[in-house]
Rosetta silent file (secondary structure, phi, psi, omega in degrees, C-alpha in Angstrom):
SEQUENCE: XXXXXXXXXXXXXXXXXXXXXXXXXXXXXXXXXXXXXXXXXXXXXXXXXXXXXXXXXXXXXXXXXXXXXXXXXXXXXXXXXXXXXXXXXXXXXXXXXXXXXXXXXXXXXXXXXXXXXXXXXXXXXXXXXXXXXXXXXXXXXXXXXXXXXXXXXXXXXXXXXXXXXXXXXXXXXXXXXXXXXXXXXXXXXXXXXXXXXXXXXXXXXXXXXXXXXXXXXXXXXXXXXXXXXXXXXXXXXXXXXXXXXXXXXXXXXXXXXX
SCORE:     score description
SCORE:     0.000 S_00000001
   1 L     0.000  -51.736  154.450   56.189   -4.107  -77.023 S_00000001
   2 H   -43.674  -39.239  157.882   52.993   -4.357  -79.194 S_00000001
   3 H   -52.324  -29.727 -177.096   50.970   -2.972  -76.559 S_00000001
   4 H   -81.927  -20.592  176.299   53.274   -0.459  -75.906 S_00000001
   5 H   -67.901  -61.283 -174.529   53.190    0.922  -79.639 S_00000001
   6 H   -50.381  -28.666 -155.428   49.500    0.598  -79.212 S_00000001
   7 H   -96.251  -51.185 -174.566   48.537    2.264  -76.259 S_00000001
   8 H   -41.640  -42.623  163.661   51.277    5.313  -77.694 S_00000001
   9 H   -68.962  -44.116  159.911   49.118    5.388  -80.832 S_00000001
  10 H   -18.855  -78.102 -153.975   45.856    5.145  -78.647 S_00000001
  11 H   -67.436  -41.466  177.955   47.095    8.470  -76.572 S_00000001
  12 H   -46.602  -51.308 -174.188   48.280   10.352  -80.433 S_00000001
  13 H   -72.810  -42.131  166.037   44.846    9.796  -82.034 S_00000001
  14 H   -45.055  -18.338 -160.229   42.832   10.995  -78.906 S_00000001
  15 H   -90.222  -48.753 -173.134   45.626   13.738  -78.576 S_00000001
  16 H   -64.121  -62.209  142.454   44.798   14.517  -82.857 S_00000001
  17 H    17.748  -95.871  171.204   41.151   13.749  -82.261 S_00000001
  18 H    -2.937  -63.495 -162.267   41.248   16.777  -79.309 S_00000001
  19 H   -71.472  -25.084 -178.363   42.963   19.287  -81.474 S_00000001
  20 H   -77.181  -60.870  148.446   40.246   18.612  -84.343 S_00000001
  21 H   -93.835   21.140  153.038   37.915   19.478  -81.650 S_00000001
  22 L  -112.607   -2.245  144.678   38.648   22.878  -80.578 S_00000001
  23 L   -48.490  -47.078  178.610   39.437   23.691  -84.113 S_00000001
  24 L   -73.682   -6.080 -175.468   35.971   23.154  -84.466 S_00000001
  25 L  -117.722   20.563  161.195   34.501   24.498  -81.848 S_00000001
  26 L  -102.006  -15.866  165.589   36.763   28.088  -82.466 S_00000001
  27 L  -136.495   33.694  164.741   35.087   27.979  -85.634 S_00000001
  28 L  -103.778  -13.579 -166.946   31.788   27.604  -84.894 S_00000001
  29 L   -63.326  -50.382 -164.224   31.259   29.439  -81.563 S_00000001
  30 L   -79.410   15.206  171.991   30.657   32.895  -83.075 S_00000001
  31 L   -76.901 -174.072  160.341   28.458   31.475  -85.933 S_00000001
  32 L  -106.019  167.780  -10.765   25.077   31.344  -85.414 S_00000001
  33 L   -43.770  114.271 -178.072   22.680   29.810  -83.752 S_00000001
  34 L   -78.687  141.491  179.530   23.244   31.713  -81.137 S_00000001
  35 L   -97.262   69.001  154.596   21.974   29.485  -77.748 S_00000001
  36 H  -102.828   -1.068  154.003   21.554   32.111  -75.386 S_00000001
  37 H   -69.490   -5.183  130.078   19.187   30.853  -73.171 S_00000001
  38 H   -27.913  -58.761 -160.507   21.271   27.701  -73.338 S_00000001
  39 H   -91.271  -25.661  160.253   24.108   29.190  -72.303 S_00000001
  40 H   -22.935  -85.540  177.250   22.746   31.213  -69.510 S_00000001
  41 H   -28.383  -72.441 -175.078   21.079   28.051  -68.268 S_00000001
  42 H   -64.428   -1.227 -166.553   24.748   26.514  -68.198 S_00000001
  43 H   -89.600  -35.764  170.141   26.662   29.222  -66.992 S_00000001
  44 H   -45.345  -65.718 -171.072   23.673   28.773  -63.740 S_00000001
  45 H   -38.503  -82.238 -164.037   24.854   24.851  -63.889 S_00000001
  46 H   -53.624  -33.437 -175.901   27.941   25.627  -63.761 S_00000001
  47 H  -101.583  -60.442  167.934   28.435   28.483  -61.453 S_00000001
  48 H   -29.258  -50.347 -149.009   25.266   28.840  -58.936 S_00000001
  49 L   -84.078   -9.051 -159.934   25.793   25.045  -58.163 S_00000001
  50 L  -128.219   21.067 -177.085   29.108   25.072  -57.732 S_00000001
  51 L   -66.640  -51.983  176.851   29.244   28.139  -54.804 S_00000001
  52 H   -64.785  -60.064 -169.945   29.287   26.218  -51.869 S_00000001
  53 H   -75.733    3.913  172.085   31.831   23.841  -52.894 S_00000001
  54 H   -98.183  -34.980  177.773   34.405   26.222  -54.045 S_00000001
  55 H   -71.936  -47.007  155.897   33.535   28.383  -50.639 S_00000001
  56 H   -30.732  -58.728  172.705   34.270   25.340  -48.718 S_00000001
  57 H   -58.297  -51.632  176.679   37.873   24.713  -50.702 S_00000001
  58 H   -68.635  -30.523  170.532   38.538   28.227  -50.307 S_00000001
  59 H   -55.001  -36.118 -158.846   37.735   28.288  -46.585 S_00000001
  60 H   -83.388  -45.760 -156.615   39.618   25.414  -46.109 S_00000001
  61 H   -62.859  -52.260 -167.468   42.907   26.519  -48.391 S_00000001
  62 H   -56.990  -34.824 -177.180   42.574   30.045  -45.881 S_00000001
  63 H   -94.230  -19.937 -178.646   42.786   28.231  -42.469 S_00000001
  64 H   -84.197  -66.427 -152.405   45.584   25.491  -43.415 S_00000001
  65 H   -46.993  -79.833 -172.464   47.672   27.746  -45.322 S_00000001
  66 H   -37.071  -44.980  177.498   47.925   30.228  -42.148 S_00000001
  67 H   -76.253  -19.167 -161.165   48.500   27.943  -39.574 S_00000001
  68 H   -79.655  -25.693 -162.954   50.908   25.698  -41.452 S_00000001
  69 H  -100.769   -3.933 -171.378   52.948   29.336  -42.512 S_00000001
  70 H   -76.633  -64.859 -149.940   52.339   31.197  -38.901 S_00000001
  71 H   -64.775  -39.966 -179.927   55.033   28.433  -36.752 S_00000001
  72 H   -55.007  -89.256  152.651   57.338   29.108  -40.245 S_00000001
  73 H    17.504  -82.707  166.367   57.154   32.663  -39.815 S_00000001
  74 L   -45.823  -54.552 -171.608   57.103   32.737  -36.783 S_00000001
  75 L   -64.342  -53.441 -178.961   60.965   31.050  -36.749 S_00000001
  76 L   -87.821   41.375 -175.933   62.273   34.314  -38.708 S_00000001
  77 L    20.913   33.838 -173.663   60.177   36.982  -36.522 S_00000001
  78 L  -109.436   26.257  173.272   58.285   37.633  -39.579 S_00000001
  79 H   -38.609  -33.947  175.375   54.931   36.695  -38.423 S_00000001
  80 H   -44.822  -48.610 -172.811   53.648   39.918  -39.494 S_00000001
  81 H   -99.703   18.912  175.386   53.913   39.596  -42.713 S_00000001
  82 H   -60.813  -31.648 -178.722   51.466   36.293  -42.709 S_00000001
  83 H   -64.119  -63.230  179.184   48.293   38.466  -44.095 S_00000001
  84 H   -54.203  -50.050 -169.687   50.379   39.547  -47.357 S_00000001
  85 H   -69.925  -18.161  167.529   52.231   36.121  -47.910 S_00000001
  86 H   -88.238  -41.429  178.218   48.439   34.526  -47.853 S_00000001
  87 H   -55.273  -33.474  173.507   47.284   37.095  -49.839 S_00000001
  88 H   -76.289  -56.072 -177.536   49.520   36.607  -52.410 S_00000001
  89 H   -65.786  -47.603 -179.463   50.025   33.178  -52.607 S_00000001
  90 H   -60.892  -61.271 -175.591   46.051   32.341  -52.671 S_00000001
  91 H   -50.426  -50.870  160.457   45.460   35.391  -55.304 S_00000001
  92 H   -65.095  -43.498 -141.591   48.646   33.989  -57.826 S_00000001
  93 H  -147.072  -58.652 -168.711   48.744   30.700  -57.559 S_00000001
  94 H   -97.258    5.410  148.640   46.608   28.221  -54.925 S_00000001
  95 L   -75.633  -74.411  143.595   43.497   29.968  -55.691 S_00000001
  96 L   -12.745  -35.126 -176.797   43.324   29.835  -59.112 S_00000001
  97 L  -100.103  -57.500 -171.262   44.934   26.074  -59.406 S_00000001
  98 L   -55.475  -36.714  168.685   42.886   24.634  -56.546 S_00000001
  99 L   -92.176  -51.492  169.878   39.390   25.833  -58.134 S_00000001
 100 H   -42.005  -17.219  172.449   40.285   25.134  -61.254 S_00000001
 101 H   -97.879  -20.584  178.404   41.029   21.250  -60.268 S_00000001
 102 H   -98.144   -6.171  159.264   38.161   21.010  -58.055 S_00000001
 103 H   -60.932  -59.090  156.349   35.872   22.390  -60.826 S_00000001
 104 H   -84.159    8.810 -167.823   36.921   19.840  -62.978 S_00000001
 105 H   -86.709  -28.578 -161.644   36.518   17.158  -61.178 S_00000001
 106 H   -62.573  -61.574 -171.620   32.917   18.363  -60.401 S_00000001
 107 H   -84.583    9.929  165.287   31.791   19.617  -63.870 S_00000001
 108 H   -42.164  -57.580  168.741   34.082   17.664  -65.759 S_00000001
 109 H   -89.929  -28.249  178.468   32.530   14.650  -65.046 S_00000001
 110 H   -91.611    1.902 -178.404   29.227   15.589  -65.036 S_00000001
 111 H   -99.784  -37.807  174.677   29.460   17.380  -68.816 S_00000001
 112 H   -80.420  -37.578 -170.404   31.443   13.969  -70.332 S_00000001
 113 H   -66.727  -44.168 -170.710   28.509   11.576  -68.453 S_00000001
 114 H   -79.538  -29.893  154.548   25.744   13.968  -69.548 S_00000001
 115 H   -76.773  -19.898  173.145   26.826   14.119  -73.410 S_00000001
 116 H   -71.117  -43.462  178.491   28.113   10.552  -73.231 S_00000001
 117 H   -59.013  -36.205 -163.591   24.580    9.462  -72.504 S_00000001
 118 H   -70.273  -20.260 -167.507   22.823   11.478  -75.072 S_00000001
 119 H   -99.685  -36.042  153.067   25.216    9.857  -78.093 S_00000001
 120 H   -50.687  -15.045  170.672   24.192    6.637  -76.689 S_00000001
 121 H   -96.278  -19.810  168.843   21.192    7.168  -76.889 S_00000001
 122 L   110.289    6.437  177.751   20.870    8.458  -80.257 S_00000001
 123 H   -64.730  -33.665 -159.837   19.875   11.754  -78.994 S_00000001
 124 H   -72.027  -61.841 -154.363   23.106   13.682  -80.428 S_00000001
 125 H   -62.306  -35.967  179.544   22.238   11.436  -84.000 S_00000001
 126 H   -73.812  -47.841 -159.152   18.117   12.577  -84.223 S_00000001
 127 H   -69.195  -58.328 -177.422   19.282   16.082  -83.250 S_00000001
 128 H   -63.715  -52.191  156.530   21.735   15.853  -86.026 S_00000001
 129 H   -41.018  -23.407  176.686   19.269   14.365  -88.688 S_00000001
 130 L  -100.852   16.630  170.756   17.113   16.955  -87.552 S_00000001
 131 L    67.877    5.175 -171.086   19.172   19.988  -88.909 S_00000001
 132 L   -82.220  -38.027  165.485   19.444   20.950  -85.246 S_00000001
 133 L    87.540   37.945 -150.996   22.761   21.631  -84.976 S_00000001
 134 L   -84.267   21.946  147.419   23.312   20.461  -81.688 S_00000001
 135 H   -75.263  -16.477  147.099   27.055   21.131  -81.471 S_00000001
 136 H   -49.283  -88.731  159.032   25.974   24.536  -80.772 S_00000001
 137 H    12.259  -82.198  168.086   23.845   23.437  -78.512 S_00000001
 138 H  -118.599    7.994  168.553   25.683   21.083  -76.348 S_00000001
 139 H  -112.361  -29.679 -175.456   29.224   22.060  -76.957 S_00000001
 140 H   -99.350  -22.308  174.538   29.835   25.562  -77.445 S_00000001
 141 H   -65.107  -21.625 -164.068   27.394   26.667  -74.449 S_00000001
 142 H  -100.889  -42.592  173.989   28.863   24.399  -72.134 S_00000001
 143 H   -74.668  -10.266  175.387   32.579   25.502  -73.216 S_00000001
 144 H  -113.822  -23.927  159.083   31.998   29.260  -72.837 S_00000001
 145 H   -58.309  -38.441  156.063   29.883   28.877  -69.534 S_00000001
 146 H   -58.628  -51.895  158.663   32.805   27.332  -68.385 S_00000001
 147 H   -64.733  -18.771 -166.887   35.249   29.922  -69.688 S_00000001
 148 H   -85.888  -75.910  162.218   33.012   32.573  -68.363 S_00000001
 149 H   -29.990  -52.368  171.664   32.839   30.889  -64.766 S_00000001
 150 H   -67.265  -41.497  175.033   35.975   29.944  -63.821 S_00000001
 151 H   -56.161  -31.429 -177.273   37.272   33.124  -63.293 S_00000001
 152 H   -58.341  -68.040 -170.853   34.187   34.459  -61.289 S_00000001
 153 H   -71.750   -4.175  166.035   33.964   31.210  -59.061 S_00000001
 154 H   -89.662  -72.366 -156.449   38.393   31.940  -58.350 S_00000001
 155 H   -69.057  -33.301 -176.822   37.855   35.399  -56.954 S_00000001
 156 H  -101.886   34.241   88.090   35.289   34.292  -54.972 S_00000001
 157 H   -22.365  -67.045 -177.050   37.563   31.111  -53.737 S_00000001
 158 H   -50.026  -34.346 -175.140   39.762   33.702  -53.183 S_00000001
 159 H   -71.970  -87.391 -176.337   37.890   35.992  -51.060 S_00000001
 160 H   -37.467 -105.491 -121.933   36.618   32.761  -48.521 S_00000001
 161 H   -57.085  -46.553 -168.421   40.501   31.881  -48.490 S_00000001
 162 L  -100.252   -2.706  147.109   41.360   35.114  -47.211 S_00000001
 163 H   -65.445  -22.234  162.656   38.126   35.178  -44.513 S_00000001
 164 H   -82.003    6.940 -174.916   39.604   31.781  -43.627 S_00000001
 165 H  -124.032    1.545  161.509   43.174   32.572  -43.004 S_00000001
 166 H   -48.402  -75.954  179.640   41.612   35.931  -41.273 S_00000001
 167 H   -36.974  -27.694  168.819   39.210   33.645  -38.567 S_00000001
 168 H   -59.452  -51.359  167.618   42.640   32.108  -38.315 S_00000001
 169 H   -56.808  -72.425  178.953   44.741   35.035  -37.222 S_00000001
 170 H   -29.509  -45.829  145.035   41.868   36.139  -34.843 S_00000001
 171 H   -47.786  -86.306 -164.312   41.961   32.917  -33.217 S_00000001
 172 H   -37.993  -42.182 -156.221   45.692   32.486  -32.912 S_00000001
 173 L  -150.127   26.187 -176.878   46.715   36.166  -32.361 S_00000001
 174 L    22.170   47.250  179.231   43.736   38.386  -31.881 S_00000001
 175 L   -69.026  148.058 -176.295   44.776   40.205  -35.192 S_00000001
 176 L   -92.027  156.893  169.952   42.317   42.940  -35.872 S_00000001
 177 H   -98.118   16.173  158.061   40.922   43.075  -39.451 S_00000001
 178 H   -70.285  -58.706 -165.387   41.881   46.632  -40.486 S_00000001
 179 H   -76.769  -38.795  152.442   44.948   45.492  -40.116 S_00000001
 180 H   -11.773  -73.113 -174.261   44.731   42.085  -41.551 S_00000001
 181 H   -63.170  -90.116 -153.860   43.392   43.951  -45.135 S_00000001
 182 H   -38.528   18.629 -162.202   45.802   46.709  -45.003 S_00000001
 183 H  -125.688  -56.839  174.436   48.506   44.126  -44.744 S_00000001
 184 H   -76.152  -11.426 -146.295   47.086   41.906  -47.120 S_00000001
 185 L  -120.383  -45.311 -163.293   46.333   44.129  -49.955 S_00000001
 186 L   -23.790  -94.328 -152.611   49.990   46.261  -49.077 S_00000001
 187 L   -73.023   -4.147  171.479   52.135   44.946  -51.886 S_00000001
 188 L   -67.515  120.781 -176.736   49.294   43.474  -54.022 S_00000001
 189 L  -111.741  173.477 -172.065   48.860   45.104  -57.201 S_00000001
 190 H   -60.958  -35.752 -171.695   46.009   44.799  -59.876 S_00000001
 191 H   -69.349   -7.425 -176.413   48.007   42.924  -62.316 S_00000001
 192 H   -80.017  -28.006  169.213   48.404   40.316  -60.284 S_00000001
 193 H   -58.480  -35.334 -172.442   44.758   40.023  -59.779 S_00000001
 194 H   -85.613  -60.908 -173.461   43.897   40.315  -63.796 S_00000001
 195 H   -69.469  -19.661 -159.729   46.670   37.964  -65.106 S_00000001
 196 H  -110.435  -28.413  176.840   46.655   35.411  -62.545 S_00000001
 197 H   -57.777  -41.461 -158.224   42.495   35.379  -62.205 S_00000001
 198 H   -65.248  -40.907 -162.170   42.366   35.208  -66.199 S_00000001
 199 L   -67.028   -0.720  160.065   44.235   32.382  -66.892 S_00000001
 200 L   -64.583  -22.280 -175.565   41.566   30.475  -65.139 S_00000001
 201 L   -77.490  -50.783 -167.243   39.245   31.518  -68.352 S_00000001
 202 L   -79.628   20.753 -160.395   41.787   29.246  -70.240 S_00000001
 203 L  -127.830  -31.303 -171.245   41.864   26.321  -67.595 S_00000001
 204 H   -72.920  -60.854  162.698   37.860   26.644  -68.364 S_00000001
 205 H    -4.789  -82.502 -146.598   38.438   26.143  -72.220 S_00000001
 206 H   -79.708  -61.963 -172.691   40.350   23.283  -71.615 S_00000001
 207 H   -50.615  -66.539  179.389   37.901   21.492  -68.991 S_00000001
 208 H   -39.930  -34.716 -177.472   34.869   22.479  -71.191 S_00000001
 209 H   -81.111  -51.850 -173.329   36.487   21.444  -74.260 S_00000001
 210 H   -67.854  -67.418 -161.848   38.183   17.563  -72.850 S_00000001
 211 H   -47.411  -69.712  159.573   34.546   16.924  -71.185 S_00000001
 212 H   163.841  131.910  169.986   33.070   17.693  -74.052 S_00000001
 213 H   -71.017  -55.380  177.510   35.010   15.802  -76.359 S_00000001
 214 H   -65.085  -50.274  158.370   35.192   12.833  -74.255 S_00000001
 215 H   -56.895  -46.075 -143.120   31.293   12.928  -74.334 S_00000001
 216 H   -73.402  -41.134 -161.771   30.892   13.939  -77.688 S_00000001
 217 H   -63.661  -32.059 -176.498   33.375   10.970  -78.639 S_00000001
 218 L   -55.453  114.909  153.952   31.315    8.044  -76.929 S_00000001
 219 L  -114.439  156.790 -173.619   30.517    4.875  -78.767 S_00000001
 220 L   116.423 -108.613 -164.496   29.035    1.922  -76.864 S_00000001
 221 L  -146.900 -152.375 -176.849   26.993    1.397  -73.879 S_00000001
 222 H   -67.276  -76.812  173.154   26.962    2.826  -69.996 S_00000001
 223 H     8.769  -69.510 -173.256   30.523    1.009  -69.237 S_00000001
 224 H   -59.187  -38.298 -166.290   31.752    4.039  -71.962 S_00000001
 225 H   -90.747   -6.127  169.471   30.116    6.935  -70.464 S_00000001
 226 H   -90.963   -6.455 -170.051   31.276    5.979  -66.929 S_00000001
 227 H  -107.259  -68.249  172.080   35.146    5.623  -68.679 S_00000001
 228 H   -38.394  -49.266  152.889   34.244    8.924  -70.509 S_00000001
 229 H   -27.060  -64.436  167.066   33.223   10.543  -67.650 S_00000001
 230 H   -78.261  -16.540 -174.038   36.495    9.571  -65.354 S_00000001
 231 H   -97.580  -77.697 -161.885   38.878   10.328  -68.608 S_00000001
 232 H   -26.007  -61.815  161.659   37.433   14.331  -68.480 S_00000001
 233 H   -16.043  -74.948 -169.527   38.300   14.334  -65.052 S_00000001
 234 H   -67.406  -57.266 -172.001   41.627   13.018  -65.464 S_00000001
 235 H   -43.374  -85.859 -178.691   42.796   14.724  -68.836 S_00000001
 236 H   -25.638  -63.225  177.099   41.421   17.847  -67.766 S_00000001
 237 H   -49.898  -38.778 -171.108   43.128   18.174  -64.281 S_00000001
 238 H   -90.966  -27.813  134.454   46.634   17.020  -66.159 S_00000001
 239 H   -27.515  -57.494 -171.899   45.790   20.155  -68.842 S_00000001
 240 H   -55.828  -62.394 -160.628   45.492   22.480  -66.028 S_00000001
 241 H   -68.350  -33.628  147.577   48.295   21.979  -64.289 S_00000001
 242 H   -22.833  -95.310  170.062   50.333   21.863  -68.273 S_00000001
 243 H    -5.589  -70.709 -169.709   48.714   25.000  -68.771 S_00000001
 244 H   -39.415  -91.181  159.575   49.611   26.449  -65.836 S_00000001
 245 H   -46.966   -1.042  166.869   53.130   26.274  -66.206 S_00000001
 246 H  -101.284  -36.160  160.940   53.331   27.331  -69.870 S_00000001
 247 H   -62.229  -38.914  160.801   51.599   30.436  -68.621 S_00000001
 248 H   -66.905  -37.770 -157.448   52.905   31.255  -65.903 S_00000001
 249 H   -81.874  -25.942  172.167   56.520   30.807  -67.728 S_00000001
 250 H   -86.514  -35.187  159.385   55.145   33.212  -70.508 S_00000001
 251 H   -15.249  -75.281 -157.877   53.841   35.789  -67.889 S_00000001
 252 H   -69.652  -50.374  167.988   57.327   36.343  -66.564 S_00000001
 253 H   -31.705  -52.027 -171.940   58.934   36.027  -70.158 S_00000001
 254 H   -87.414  -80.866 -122.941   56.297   38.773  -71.430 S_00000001
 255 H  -114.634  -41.478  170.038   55.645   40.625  -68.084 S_00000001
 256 L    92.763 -158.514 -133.721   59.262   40.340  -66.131 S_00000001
 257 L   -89.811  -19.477  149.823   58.205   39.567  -61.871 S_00000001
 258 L   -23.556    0.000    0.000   54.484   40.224  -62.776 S_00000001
């Protein structure tokens, strides 16, 4: 029972802890110094580097979803209407959730490992002694390179998803691709593209912010920044999908079938 109190207080102060820091980092980002070669540099980190592996997930998302929904389809003589039901589904919902989880696992972990190390090392504490200001630095560049990214690195997930459930149809059914797009795109309208890419900006927040926090947060040796590291990861990924569903549920509250 004492453990069980404990670990419940454990997850409250990290939960209070959190909350302290993105008050603080909402009311520092627009202050100056501004880092913008800093943030540049991370927004590179973050996004360049992380091209392939999102074009892989989206390639991959494009060829399962179509074959697993063609035989479905397929049952109800609606087969037709597989380019718009992938279009739709990747572009609301498994585009958007799917980069955003495979983002954080990448830069999640490597933004709590790479700040866990420096405050073990005393780099954060000389930086600070030195008037440097390096929550600027290493926190607000890395949390807005992130917000900045995720949305970018989704549309183009998105894109590869729908050349991957195309190469599918072509195989399968020798679908032409005029018809494919024109298919795909019929009932898609822009808001669905603006509201369902953006909330990926706020999925960025929240990775950028738990990494890091969980770095910023380290005391002890490697052992912590390899725990720090794996808690960004998790926390983050179990935000997103939180998120998700408080957003989506205010969409339709605010917006109706948007």
């Amino acid at each position: 029972m004492a453990s069980s109190s404990g670990f419940v207080t454990l997850i409250l102060t990290r939960t209070g802890e959190l909350a302290l820091f993105a008050v603080e980092f909402f009311r520092r980002f627009w202050r100056r110094p501004f880092e913008g070669r800093e943030l540049i540099h991370q927004m590179d980190e973050a996004g360049s580097k992380s091209f392939l592996l999102t074009a892989v997930t989206g390639l991959a998302i494009g060829i399962v979803l179509a074959m697993q929904s063609r035989g479905t389809l397929a049952r109800f003589g609606a087969e037709a209407v597989l380019p718009n039901m992938l279009a739709l589904s990747v572009f609301k919902e498994i585009g958007p959730v799917f980069t955003s989880l495979v983002l954080a696992g990448r830069l999640g972990a490597g933004i709590g490992a790479e700040i866990g190390s420096m405050r073990v090392t005393e780099q954060i504490d000389a930086l600070e002694v030195a008037a440097l200001k390096p929550f600027h630095y290493l926190v607000v560049t890395r949390v807005l390179a992130c917000a900045f990214m995720f949305p970018i690195l989704t549309i183009w997930t998105d894109i590869i998803a729908l050349v991957g459930g195309y190469l599918e149809s072509l195989l399968s059914a020798g679908m032409d691709y005029r018809i494919f797009i024109s298919t795909a795109f019929a009932s898609m309208r822009f808001s669905d593209l603006i509201l369902d890419t953006g909330k990926t900006g706020v999925f960025g927040l929240i990775v950028g912010l738990v990494s890091c926090y969980m770095g910023y947060s380290v005391r002890g040796g490697t052992r912590e920044v390899g725990q720090a590291a794996m808690q960004s990861v998790v926390v983050s990924s179990l935000l997103i999908i939180l998120a998700d569903v408080l957003i989506v549920r205010l969409s339709l509250l605010l917006f109706g079938g948007v």
